[in-house]
C-alpha positions as CSV (number, residue, x, y, z in Angstrom):
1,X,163.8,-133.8,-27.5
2,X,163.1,-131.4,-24.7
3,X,162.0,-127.7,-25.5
4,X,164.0,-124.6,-23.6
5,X,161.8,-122.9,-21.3
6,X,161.7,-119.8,-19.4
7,X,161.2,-120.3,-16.1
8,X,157.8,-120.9,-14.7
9,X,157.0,-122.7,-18.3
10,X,158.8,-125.7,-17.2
11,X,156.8,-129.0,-17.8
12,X,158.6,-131.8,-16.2
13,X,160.2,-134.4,-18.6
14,X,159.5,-132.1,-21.6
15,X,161.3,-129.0,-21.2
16,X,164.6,-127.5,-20.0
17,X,165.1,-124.1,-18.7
18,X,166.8,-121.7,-21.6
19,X,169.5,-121.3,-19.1
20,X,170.4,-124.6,-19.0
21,X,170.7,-125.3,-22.7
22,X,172.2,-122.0,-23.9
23,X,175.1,-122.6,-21.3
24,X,175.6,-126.3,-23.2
25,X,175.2,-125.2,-26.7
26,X,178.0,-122.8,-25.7
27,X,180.2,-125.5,-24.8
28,X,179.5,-127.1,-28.4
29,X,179.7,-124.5,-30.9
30,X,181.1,-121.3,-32.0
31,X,176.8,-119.4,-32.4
32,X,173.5,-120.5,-31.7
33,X,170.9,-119.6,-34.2
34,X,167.3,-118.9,-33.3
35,X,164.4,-119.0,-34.8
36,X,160.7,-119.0,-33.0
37,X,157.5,-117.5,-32.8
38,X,153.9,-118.3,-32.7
39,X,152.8,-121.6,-31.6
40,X,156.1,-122.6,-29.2
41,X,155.1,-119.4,-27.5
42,X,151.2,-119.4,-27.6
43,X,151.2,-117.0,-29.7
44,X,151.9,-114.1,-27.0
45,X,153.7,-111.2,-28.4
46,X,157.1,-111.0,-27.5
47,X,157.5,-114.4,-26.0
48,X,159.5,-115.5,-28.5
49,X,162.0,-112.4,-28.5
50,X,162.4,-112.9,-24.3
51,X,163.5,-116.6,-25.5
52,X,166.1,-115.5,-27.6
53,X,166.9,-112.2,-25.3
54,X,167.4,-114.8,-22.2
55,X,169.8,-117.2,-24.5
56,X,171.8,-114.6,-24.8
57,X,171.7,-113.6,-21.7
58,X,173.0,-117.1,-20.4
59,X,175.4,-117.9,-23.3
60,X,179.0,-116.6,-23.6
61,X,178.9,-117.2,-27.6
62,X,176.9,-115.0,-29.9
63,X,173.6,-115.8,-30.4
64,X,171.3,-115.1,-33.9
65,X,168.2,-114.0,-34.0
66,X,166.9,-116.1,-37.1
67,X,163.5,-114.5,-36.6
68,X,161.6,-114.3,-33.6
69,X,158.1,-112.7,-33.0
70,X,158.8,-109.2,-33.2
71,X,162.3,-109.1,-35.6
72,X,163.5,-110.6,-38.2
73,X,167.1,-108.9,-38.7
74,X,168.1,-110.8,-40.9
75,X,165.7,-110.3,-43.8
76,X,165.9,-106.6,-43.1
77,X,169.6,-106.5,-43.8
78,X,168.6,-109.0,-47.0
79,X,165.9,-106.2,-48.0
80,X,168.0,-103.2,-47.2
81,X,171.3,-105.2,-48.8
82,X,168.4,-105.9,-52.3
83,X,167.8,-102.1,-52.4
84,X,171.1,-101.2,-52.4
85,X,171.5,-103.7,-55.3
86,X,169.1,-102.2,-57.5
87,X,168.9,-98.6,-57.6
88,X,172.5,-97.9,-56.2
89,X,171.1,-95.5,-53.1
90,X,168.6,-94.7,-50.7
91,X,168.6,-91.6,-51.1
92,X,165.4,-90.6,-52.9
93,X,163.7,-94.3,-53.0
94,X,160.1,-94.6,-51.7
95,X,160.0,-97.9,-49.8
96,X,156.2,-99.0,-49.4
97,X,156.0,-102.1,-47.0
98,X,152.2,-103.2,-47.0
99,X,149.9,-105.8,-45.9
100,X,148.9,-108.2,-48.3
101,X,145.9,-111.0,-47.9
102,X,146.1,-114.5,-47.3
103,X,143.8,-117.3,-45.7
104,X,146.0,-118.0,-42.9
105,X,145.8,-115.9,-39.9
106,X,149.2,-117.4,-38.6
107,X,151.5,-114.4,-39.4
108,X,153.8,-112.8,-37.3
109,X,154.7,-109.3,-37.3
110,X,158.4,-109.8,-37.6
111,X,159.2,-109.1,-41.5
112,X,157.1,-106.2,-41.5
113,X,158.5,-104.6,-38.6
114,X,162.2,-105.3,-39.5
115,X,162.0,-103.8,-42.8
116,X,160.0,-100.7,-41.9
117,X,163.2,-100.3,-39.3
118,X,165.6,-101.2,-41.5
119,X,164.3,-98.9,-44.4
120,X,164.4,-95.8,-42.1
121,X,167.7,-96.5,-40.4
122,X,169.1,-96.2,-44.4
123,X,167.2,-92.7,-45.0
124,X,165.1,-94.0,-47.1
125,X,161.1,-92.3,-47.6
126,X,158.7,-95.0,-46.1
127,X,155.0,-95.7,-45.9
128,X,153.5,-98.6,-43.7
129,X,150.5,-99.2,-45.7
130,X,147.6,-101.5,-43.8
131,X,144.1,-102.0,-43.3
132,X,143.2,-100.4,-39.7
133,X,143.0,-103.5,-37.9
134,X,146.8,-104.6,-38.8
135,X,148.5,-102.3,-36.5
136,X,152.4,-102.8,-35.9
137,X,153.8,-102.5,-32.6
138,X,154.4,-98.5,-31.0
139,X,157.9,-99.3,-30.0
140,X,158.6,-99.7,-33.5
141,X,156.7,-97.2,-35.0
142,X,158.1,-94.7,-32.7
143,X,161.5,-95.9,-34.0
144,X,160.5,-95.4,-37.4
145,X,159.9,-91.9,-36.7
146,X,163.2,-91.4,-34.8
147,X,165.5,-93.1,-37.6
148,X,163.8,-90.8,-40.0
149,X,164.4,-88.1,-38.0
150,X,167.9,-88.4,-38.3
151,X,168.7,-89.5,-41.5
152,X,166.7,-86.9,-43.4
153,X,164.1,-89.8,-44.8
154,X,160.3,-89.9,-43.6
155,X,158.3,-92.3,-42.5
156,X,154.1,-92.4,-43.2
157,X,151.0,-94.5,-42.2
158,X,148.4,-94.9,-44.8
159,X,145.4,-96.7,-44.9
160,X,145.4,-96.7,-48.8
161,X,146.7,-99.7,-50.2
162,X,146.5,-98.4,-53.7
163,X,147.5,-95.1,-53.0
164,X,150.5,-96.0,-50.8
165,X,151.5,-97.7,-53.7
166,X,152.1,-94.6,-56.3
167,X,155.2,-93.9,-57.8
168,X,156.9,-96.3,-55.0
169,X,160.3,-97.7,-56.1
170,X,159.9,-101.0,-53.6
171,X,156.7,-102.1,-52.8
172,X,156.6,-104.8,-50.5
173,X,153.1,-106.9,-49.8
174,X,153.0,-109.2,-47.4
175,X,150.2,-110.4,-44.5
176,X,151.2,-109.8,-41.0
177,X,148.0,-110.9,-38.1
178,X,145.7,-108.7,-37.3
179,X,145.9,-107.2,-33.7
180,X,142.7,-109.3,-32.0
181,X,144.7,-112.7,-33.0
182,X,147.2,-112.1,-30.4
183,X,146.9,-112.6,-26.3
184,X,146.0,-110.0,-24.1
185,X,147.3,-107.6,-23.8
186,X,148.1,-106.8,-27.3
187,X,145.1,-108.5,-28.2
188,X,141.8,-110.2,-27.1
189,X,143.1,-114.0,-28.6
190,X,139.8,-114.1,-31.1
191,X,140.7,-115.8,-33.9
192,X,137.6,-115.4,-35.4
193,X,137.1,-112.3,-35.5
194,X,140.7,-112.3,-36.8
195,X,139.5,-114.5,-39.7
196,X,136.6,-111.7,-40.8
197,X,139.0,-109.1,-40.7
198,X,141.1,-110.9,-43.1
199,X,138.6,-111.7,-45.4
200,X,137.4,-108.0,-46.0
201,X,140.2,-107.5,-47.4
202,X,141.0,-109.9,-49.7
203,X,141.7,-106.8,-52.4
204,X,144.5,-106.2,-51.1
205,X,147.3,-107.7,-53.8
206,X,150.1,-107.7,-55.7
207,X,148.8,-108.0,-58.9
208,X,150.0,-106.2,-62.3
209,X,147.9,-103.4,-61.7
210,X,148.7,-102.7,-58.7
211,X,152.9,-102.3,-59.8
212,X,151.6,-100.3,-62.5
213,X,150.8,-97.8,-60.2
214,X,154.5,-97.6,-58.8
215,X,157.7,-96.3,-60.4
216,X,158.4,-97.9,-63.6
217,X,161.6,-99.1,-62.3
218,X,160.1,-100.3,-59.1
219,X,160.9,-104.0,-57.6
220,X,158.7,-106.3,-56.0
221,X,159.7,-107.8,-52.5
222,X,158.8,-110.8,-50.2
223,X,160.6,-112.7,-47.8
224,X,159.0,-115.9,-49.5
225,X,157.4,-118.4,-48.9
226,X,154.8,-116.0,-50.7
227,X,151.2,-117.3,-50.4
228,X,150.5,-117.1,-54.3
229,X,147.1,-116.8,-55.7
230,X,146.3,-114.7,-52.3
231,X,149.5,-112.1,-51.3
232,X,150.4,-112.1,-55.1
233,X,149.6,-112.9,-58.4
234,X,152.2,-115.2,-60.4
235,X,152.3,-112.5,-63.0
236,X,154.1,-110.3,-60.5
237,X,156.3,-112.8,-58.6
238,X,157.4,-114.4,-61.3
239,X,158.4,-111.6,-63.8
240,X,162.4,-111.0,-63.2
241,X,163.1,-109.6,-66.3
242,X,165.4,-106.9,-66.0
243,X,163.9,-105.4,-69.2
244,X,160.4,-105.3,-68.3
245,X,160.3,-101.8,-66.0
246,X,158.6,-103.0,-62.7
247,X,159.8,-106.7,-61.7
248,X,159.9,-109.1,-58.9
249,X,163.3,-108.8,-56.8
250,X,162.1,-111.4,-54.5
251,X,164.5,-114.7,-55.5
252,X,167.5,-112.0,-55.7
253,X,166.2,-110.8,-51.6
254,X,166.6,-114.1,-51.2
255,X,169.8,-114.9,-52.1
256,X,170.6,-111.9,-50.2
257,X,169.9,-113.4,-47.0
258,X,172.5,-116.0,-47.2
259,X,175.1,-113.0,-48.0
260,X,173.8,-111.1,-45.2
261,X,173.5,-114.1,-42.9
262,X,177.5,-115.0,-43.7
263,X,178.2,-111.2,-43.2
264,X,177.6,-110.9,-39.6
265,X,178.7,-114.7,-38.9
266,X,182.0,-113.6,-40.0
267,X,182.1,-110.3,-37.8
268,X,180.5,-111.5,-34.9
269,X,181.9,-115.0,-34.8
270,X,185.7,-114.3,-35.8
């Protein structure tokens, strides 16, 4: 099997140019879905998203973007779509998306980002609550700010995990990498230090506690697979009752994702 490659990546008898394959698949098939990020691409920031950008650039058949290293679409129309579901609105709903701990290092920036975009594109009042280190990228931030702009919603920062957390109706912890782990020039490509960063933080978690602290009503996200025992407590992902106040919303987001998925397939691919 031979990986697409942008050019100047080539590696002779192990890779094909993207504009090679993305003209064939075109010739096979009605879409071609996407889906990289991290170790195909070295882990540099964006690499991924110019891979998918340049397949559609080259093919004449849409192309989806399954979740690349700075979006994940998809699960932000599954996350918007699982709001929707619940409470009926945006207007009004406090949409906290945080960082959460795990022992892996390996996490893209991708959910985050898409639902923090997603949530202020619906009006909706949202806080990006993170240690320091976990910064998300400016061009999205700055898009945050502009799509609350417009739609009468906000859009905060906080360092407070707790805090952020208070009288939220969607909270919404999950790790992302810390901003060393990545290649210049984003980051400086230290793992390690990566690794400490995560560890002082290890408090930071859904647990039962922490969803008393949000509305009563409020609903418990994650794109799963959900690092349990480390990102969340079983307690909280587990608890879908409907009659329990807060609850986990998470198996219903993901469900979502297959109605959302189908959604555009059906307007983009006739």
């Amino acid at each position: 099997i031979y990986t697409p490659a942008l050019p100047g990546k080539e590696v002779a008898y192990s890779t094909e140019r993207v504009s090679d394959v993305a003209r064939v698949l075109a010739r096979m098939g009605n879409a071609i879905a996407i889906r990289c990020y991290g170790d195909p691409v070295d882990w540099v920031y964006g690499g991924a998203n110019e891979l998918v950008r340049n397949f559609a650039y080259w093919a004449d058949i849409p192309v989806l973007n399954m979740e690349c290293d700075k979006y994940h679409p998809f699960q932000g129309l599954a996350d918007v779509f699982t709001v929707k579901e619940k409470f009926g609105t945006f207007d009004g709903v406090k949409f906290v998306m945080s960082w959460a701990y795990s022992p892996s290092i390996h996490k893209p920036r991708a959910v985050p980002q898409s639902a923090i975009i997603a949530a202020t594109m619906m009006g909706m009042d949202v806080v990006l609550a993170r240690p320091p280190e976990m910064e998300l990228d400016p061009e999205v931030i700055a898009a945050c700010n502009e799509h609350a702009g417009k739609t009468g919603g906000s859009f905060a920062v906080s360092e407070d995990f707790a805090n952020a957390a208070r009288g939220a109706h969607v909270v919404y912890p999950k790790a992302w990498a810390a901003t060393p782990f990545f290649k210049p020039p984003v980051g400086s490509d230290d793992a390690e230090a990566t690794q400490v960063i995560f560890d002082r933080h290890k408090d930071w978690k859904a647990t039962p506690e922490y969803m008393e602290l949000a509305d009563k009503e409020a609903i418990y996200l994650h794109c799963l697979p959900a690092d349990r025992g480390w990102e969340v407590e079983d307690a909280v992902l587990d608890n879908t009752d409907p009659e329990s106040g807060w609850r986990s919303a998470a198996f219903d987001e993901a469900e979502n994702r297959l109605h959302v998925q189908k959604a555009v397939m059906s307007l983009v691919m006739g």
